[in-house]
N, C-alpha and C positions, 0 to 999 in steps of 0.2 A: 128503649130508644126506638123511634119511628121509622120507618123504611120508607124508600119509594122505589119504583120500578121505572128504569131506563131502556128503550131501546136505541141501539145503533145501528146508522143506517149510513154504506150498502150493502156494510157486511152483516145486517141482520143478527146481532148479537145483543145478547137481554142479559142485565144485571141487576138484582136486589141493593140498593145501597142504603147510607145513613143520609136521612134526610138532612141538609143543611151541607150535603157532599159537594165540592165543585167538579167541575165536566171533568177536570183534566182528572181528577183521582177517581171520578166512574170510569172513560177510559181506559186507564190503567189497569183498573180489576176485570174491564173489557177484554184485555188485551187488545187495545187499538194503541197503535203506536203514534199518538199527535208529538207533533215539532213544536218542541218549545225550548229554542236554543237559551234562552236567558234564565233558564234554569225554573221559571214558574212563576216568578217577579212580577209578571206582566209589564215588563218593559219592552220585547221585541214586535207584537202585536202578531205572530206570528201561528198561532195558535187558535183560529178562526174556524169557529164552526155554528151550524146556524139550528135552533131550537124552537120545534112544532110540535102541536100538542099541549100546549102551557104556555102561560102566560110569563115568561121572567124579566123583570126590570133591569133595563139597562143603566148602565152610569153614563154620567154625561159625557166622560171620555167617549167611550160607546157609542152614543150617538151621533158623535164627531166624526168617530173614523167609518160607520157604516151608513152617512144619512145620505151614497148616492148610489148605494146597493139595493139592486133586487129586495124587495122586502127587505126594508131594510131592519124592521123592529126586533125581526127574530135572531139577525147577525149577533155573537157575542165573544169574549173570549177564553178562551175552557178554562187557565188555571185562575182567574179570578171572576166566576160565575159561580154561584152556588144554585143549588137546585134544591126545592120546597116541596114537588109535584111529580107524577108518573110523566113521561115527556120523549119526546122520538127525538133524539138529535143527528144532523145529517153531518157526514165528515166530509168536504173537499177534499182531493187530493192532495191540493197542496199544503194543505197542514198535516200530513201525516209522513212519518218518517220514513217508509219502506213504499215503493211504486215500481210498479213492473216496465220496463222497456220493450223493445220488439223482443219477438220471438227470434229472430237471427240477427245478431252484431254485426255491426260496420268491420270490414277488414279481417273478413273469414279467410282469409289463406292460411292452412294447415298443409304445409309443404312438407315438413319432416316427416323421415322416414326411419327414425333413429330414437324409438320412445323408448322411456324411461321406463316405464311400469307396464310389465306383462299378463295375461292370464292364458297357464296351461291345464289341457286337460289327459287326464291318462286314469288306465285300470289298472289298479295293482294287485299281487299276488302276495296278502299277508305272510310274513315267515310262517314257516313251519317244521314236523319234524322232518317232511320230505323232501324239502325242496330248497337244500343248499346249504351251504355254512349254517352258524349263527348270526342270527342279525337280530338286529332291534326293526320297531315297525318305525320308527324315522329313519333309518337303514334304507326297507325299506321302500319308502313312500319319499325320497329323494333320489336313489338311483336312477330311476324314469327320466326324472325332468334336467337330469346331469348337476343335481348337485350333491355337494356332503351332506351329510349330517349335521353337521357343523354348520352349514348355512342356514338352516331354519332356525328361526328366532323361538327365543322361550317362550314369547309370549303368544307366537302361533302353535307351539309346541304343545302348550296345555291345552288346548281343543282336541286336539289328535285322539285323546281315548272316549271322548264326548260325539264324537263324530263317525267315529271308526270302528264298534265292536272286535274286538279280536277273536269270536269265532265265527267269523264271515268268513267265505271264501276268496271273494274277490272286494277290492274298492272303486268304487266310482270319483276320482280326487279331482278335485280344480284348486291350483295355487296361484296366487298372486306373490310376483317379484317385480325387485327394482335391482334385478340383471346380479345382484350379489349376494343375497339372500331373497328369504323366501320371510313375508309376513304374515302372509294370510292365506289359510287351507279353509276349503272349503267341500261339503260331501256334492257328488255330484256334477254335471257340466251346465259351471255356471256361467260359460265365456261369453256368452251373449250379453249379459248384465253387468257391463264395466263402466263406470262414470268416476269422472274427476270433477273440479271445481277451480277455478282459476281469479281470484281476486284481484283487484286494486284497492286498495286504502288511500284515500287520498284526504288531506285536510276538511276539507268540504263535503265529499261525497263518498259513498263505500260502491263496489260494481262488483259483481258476482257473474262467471261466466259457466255453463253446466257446460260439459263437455263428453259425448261418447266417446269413451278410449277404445270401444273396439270397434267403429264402424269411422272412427276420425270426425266425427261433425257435431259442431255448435248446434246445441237444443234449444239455448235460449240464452239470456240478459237478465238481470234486477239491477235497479240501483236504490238507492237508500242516505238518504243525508245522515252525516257523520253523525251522532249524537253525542261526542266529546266537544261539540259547539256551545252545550251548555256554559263550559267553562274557559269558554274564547273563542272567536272567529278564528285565529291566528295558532299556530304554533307556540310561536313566543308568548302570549298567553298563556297557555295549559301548561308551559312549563312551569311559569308563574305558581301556578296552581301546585303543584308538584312542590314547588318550595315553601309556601307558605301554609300547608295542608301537611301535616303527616298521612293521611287516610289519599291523598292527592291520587299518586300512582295507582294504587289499587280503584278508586271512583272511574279514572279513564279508562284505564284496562279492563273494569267490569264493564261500563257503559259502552265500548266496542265490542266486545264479545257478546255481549247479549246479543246486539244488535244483529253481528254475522251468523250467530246462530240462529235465529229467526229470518233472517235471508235464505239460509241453506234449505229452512225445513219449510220455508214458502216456493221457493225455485223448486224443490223436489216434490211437492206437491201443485204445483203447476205443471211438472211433464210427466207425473205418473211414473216418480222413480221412486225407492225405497233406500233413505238416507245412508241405510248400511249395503246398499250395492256402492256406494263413494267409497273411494277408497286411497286416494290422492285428491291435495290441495294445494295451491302456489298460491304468494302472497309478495307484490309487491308493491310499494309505498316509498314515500320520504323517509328519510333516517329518523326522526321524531315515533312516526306512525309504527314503522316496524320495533323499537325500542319498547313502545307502549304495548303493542300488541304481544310483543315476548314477556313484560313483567320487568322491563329494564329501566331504570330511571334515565330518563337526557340530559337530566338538569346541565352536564359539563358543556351538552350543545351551545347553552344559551349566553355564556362565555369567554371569551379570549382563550386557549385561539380553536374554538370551539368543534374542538374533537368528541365524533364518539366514543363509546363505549364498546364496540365491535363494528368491523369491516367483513366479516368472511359469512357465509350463510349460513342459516340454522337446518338441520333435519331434525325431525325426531316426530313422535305418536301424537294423531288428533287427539289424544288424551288431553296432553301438554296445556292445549290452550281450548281446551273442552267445546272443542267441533263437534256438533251432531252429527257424524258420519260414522263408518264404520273402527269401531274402538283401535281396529288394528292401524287402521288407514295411515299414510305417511303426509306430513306437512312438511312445506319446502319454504323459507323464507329468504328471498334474493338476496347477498351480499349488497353492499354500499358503497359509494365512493367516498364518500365526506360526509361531514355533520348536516349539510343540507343540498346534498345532493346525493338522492336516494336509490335504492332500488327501481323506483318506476321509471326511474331518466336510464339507467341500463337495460329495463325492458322498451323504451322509447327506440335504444339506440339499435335490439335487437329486430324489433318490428319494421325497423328504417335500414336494418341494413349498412349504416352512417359507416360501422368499422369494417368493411368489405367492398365501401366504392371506390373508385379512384378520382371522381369527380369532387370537387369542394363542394360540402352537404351542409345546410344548419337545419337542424332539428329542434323546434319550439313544441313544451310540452306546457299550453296555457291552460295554468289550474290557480287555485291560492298560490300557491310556490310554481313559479314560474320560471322551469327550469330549460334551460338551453344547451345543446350541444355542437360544436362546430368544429367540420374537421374531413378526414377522409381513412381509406386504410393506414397512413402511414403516420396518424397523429388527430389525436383529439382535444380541443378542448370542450372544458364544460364549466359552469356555474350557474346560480339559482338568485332569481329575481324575486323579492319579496312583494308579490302582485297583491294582494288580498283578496278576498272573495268574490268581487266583482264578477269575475268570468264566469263565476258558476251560479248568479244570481244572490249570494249573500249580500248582504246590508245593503238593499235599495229597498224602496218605500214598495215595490209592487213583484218586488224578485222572487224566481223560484228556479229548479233546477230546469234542463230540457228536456219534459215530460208531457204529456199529453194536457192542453192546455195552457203552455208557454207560447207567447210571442216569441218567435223566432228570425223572423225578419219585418223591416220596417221601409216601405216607399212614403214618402210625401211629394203628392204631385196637386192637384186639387182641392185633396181630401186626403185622409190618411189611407192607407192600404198596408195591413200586416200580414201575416201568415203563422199560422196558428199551431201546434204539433197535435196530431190525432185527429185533426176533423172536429173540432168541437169548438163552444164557446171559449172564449181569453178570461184567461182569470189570474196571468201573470206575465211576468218579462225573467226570461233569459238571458244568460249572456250573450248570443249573436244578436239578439234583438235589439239588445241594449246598445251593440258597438253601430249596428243599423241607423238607428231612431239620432242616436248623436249624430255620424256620418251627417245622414240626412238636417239635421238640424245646425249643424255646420255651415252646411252647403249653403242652406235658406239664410245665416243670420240671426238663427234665433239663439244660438249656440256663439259665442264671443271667441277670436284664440285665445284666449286669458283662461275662458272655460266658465266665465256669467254667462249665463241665460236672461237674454234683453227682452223686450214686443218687438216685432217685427216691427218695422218703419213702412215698407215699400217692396215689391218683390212677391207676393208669396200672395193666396190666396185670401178669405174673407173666413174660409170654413179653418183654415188652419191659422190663421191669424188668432181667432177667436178660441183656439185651445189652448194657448196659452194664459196660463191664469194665476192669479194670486196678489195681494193685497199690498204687500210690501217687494219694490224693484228686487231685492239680494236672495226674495224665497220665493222664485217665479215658479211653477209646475206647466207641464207639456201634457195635457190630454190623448190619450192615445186612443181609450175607448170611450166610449160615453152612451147617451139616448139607449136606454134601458137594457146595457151589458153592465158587467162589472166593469166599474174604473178602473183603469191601469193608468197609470202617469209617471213623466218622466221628472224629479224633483232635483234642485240644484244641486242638493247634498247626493243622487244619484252621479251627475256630471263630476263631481268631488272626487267620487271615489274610483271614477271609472279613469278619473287622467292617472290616479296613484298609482294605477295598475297599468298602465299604457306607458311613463313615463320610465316605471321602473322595470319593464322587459325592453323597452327599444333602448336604453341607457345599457342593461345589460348585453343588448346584441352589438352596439358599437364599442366596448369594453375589450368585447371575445374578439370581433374583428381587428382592433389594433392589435391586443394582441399575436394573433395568427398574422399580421401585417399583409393583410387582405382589403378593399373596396369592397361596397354593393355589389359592383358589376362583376368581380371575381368569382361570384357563390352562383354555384352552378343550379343549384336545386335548394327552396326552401319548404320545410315539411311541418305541417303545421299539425299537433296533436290533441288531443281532450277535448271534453264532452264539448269545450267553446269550440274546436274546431271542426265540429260536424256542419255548421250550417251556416259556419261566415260567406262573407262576399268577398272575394279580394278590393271589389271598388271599394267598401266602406274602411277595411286596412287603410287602401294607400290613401282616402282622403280625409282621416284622423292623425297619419303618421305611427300608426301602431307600431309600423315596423321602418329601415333604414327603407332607402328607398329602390330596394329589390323592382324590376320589371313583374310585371301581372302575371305573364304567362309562365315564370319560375315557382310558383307560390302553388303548393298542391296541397291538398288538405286530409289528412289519410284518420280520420276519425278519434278511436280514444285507443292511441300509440302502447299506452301503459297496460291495456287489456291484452294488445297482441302479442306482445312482450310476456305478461305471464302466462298466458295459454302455452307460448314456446316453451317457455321453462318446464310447463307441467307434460309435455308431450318429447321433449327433446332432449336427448342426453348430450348432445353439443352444442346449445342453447344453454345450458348449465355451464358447457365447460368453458363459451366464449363471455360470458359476466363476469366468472371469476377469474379470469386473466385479465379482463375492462378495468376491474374496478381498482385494479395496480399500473393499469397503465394510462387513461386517463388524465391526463395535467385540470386539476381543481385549481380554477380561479376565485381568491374571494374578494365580490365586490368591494366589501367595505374597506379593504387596503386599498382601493383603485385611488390612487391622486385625484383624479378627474373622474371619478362616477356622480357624486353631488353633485356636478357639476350639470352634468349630463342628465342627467337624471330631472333636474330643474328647467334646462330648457327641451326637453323630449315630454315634459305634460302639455307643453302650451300646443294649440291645435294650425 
């Protein structure tokens, strides 16, 4: 069989493969992580990457979607591309599944002072014949740090004669505890070297937060699109999956877990840590995501009257769900309130503070699941808008997450004016960008309240008149970039999905308000979360109707809520304690009983 030789480029990585290979299965043996939610189909188009050095034929598909890109001849797309040639292929970002974020997160406040996991250090004085009773050397090498014997786990237990000689005279010990035992000894003082990891699992997106436990401070960010998308944008899908697949559960669960283990060992080789200094992890998510990620089927979620399978949190060893960190290390998985409303809306509510104000608080955490809380110390509600992916860029013709190279915001005044994430060329659309670019195309006309995209008539410039384009009235497109950038364009079927996701969180907020038998004007603070809520505008909110009609200057936007929320969990032992009294006290609304949510729901899309 014939070979050829592939490079990849930025990350400069070289493969021998089997001539007649396509991109996506060079990758792969690359280890280059490309996005190709449709499973390899090539139906998402999502999977773009461009080929120098060689000459490869395009299909005429191909030359459709790439003939008003940058060079365009070399654009292709990786799982249905085969390769005949030695050939440099260059990966975009945005086709690859793992991309680094800032170096410090939005909503750094590490206020507790009450952690959960410790590292002590002390010298001990191995037993002997002189010096005292009988003791065992876990005897001991516990006395010091004030525990029993009994406190150190077996499985820190069996290092102890690996680490310890017993004809030493003294020990150099550092132990790690989570305040009731002890899991992890270590020779030496190691206390300087303590790091956790703090996730969100979200439908859409995976977020990795590194965290120095002994100095208190965020090191850094990753995020990573979910790659259980192969097998649905949605939840309800992948359950799908799960039923009609026996191999189902285990395909998602391994397809997540690779994924966070290659998050772990890229974040920790990004700040020059060593995997096995982690030693704690928190994970919190939608009730789906945490089910999957434990090995527990949902299927009942998907159901009448769609109860999980567990409410109360999980502990137990990064073994369990085979985390590259330290084998001892402890994982922490947030309890739940309901079948779809998850762990990340109790770390939302923690981050918000919602069960501690006395002020009325709504708390919107807009992701695929668009989940809501409203309430004060003395009563909460909550329930979960089935938004779809819109907010985090899935299923638009030019969408990508908010990463470097996302449109992020959108003016039309003259000419178009966007803003860009990173300082670099656009080579996609975001979700605030997305809610922008409408807004703004609202405002103009070009955007219908129906939600058709018409021609301008009257009103608007010549330069943005002219970026409207397309051949037939019902499949108009909106130009955003053009004259020798990558296209980005705004498509009817974009406009589609972004009311599905706007109609079904503002239906959901007037639902929770009658409920509470509350007004607009009653909610004292609205707190707006996820990666969408990093870089919205309030103007383009109130002039789509995203939300009831809240005042402007109530509307605050505190970043990705669900991140701050696990970081407390992983640092905070009353953080843990106030989730699991949340998640029993809590009143779960479920929409689909509402009389009147269709209802709502249908006139809350129109603009």
């Amino acid at each position: 069989m014939q070979s050829i030789h592939v490079r990849f480029e930025p990350e400069g990585r070289e493969v021998t493969i089997a001539k007649g290979s396509t991109v996506l299965a060079a990758a792969q043996q690359a280890g280059i992580p490309l996005f190709h939610p449709c499973g390899g189909k090539g139906i998402c188009e999502r999977c773009q990457v461009r080929i120098t050095g060689a000459k490869v034929p395009q299909s005429e598909r191909e030359q459709q979607l790439f003939a008003e890109m940058p060079k365009p001849d070399e654009w292709h797309l990786s799982c249905v591309t085969s390769l005949e040639q030695d050939c440099t292929i260059v990966v975009p970002p945005e086709s690859t599944v793992i991309s680094s974020a800032d170096k410090r997160s939005l909503g750094q406040d590490i206020r507790y002072d009450d952690p959960v996991y410790t590292k002590q250090f002390a010298q001990i004085t191995p037993p002997g014949l002189d010096n005292g009773p009988l003791r065992s050397h876990t005897e001991a090498l516990a006395e010091p740090f004030g525990f029993d014997a009994g406190d150190i786990l077996y499985s820190a237990l069996m290092d102890l004669p690996h680490l310890f000689p017993y004809f030493r005279n003294s020990w150099d010990v550092t132990v790690v505890s989570d305040g009731t035992s002890v899991f992890c000894i270590e020779s030496g003082d190691t206390r300087s070297r303590f790091f956790g990891l703090a996730f969100d699992i979200g439908t859409t997106s995976l977020v990795v937060s590194l965290v120095d436990l002994a100095s208190r401070q965020i090191l850094g960010e990753m995020c990573a699109s979910n790659p259980q998308a192969i097998w649905g944008a949605d939840v309800i899908a992948r359950i799908g999956h799960i039923q009609n697949d026996p191999q189902g559960l285990d395909q998602l669960r391994s397809a997540v877990l690779e994924s966070l283990a290659e998050m772990v060992q890229k974040i920790c080789r990004q700040f020059d840590v060593n995997p096995l200094e982690v030693y704690a992890a928190t994970f919190v998510g939608n009730t789906i995501m945490e089910h999957t990620l434990l090995g527990i089927s949902p299927e009942a979620i998907a159901t009448l009257p769609f109860h999980p399978v567990f409410r109360h949190e999980w502990v137990g060893r990064a073994e369990r769900i085979r985390l590259p960190i330290n084998p001892h290390g402890r994982v922490y998985v947030s309890p739940v309130v309901s079948g779809y409303v998850g762990g990340d809306t109790l770390a939302v509510i923690l981050a918000t503070d919602l069960d501690e104000r006395d002020e009325l608080t709504l708390a919107i955490d807009l992701g695929t699941n668009g989940e809501l809380a409203l309430g004060h110390k003395n009563r909460i509600y909550a329930c979960a808008a089935a938004a779809g992916p819109a907010f985090e860029g899935g299923r638009l013709r030019c969408g990508m997450r908010a990463v470097p190279g996302a449109i992020s915001s959108v003016r039309l005044g003259d000419d178009v004016e966007v803003t860009v994430l990173g300082d670099v060329d656009p080579i996609g659309i975001c979700g605030s960008g997305l809610l922008d670019a409408v807004a703004e195309m609202v405002r103009l006309g070009i955007v219908e309240d129906s939600g058709a995209m018409a021609r301008p008539s009257h009103g608007v410039s010549k330069s943005i008149a002219d970026r409207v384009i397309g051949e037939q009235e019902h499949a108009l497109e909106f130009l955003l970039t053009h004259d020798g950038q990558r296209p980005v364009r705004i498509t009817q079927k974009d406009i589609r999905e972004f009311q599905l996701a706007k109609g079904a969180v503002r239906a959901g907020c007037e639902v929770m308000m009658e409920e509470m038998g509350c007004k607009p004007e009653d909610v004292q603070r609205v707190l707006v979360s996820g990666a969408f809520g990093t870089h919205l505008r309030a103007e383009s909110i109130a002039y789509v109707g995203l939300l009831p009609k809240f005042p402007r200057e109530k509307i605050e936007f505190i970043g990705n809520g669900a991140m701050q929320g696990s970081r407390a969990l992983l640092l905070s032992r009353s953080a843990r304690e106030r989730v699991r009294r949340l998640k029993d006290e809590i009143h779960y609304l479920e929409l689909s009983a509402s009389p009147d949510f269709q209802e709502r729901f249908a006139e809350s899309m129109l603009f």
